[in-house]
C-alpha positions in Angstrom: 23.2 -2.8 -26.7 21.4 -4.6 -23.4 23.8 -2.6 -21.0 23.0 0.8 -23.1 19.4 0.3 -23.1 19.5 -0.9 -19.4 21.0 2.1 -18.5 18.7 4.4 -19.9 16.0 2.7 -17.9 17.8 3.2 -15.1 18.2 7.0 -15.5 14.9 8.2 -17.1 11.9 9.0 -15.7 8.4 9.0 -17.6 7.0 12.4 -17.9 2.9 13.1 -16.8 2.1 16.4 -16.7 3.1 17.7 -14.1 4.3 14.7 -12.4 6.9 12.0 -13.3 7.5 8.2 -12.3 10.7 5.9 -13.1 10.6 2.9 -15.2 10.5 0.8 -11.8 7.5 2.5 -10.8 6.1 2.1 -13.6 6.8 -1.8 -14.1 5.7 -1.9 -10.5 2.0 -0.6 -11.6 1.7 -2.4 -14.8 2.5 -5.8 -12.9 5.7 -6.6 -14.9 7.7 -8.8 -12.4 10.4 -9.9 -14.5 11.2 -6.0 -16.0 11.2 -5.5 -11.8 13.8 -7.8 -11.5 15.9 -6.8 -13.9 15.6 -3.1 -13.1 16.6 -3.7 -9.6 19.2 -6.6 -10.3 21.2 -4.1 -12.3 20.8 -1.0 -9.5 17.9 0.4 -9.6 16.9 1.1 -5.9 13.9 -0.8 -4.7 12.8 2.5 -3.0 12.8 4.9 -5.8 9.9 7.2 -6.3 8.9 10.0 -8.3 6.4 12.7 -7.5 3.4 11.2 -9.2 1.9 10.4 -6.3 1.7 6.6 -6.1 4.7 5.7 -4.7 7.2 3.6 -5.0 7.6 0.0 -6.7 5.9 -1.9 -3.2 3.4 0.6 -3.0 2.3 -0.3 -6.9 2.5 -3.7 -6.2 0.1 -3.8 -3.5 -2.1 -1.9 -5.1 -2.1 -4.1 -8.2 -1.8 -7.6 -5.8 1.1 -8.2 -7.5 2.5 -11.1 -4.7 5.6 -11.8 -6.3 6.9 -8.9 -7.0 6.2 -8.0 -3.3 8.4 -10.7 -2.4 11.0 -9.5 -4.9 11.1 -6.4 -3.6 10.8 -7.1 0.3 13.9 -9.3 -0.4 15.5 -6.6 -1.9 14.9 -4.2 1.1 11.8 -2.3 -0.3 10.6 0.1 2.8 7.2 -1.9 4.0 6.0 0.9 5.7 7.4 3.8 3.2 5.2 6.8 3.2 6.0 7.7 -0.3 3.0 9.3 -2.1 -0.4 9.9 -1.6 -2.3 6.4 -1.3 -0.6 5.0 2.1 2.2 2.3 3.2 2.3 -0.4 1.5 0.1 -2.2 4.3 -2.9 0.1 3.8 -2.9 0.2 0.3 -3.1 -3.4 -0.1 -5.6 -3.8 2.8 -7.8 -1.1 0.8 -7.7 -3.3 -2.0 -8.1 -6.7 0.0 -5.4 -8.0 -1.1 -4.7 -10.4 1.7 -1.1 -12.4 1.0 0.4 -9.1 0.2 -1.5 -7.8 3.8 0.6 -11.4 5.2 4.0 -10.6 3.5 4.4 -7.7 4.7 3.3 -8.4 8.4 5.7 -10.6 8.3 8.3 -8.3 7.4 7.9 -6.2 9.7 5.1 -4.0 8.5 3.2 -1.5 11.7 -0.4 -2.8 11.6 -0.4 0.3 13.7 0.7 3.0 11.9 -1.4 6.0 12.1 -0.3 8.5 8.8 -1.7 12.1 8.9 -4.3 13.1 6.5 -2.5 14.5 3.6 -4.2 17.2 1.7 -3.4 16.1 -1.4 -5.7 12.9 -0.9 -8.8 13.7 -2.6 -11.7 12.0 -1.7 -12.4 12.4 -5.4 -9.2 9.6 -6.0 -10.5 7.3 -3.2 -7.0 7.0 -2.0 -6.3 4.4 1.2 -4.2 7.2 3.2 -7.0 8.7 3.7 -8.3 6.0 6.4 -5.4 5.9 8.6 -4.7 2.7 9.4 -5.1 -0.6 7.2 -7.4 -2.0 9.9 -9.2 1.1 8.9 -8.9 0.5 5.1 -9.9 -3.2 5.0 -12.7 -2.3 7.7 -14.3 0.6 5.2 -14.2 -1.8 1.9 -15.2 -4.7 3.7 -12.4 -7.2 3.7 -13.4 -9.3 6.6 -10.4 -11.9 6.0 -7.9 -8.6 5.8 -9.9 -7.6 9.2 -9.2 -10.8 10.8 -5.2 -10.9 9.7 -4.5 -7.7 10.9 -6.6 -8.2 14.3 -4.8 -11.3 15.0 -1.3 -9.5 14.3 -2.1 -7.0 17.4 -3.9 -4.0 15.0 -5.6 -1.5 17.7 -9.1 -1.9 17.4 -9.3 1.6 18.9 -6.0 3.5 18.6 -7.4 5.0 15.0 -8.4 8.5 15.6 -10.4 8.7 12.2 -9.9 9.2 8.7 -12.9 10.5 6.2 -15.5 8.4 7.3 -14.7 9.2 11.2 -13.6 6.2 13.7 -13.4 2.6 13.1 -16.7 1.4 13.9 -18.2 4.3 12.2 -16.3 3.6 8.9 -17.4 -0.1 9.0 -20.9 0.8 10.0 -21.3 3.1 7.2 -19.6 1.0 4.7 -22.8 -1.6 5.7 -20.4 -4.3 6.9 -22.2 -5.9 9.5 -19.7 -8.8 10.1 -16.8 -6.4 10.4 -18.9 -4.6 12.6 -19.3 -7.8 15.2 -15.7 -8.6 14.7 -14.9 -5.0 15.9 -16.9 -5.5 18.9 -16.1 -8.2 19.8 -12.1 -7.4 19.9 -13.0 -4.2 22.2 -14.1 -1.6 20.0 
């Protein structure tokens, strides 16, 4: 009866309107680590996504600051610079949300501290969503993460290789955003 239910899992996807997520994903948001594991234990690929917009399993988990699930999925060769959805790579979405072991895991898994994604359409500044800043070094500058700042500085982010999301360069976004400390920090790596 575990193999039958398992397997339905593994083949269904959740219906939202007009948009639809697996079961991974939607562990993966919810923050249910061991339901991950099994899922992906029994062939569920760690990069699966649907076209609700949030990406896969790692993208969910670093919204959510889910670290060991992160892990999980890293291990199991999750993308850590997948472009899936609408809020970013894994990196930016978890430097928007100042989450900074998940920033750590996944620099040290290779994530681009670097990687500049276009501005997607679909990224409503209504849904506040991190792709829309370019860069994590952009995302943790704008909502004021000064620890996430320092991370990605010290792992070689371009202080000014970010041509600008929503609220315009790097120094701008941060000045904006009121975060004077960032601001110094910015300056004081060349921007």
């Amino acid at each position: 009866m575990a193999n039958i239910i398992l397997s339905i899992l593994l083949s269904t996807l959740i219906l939202d309107k007009d948009f639809t997520c697996s079961a991974l994903e939607r562990a993966g948001e919810k923050g249910h680590t061991e339901i991950v594991k099994l899922l992906v234990e029994s062939g569920a690929h760690a990069d699966f996504h649907g076209s609700d917009g949030h990406g896969t399993a790692l993208q969910r988990a670093a919204a959510g600051g889910y670290l060991e699930m992160a892990q999980f999925l890293v291990d199991h060769g999750a993308n850590v610079n997948s472009q899936a959805g609408l809020r970013g790579t894994p990196s930016q979405i978890a430097a928007f949300e100042g989450h900074l072991d998940i920033v750590r895991l996944l620099i040290q898994n290779h994530a681009d501290v670097n990687l500049v994604l276009p501005r997607s359409d679909r990224a409503s500044p209504r849904y506040n969503y991190p792709r829309r800043f370019r860069t994590p070094l952009h995302c943790a500058a704008s909502k004021g993460h000064l620890d996430v700042v320092r991370l990605l500085l010290g792992n070689g982010a371009n202080v000014n290789g970010i041509p600008g999301g929503d609220l315009g360069a790097l120094l701008f976004a941060a000045a904006s955003a009121e975060h004077a400390s960032i601001l110094e920090l910015l300056l004081a790596h060349g921007a």
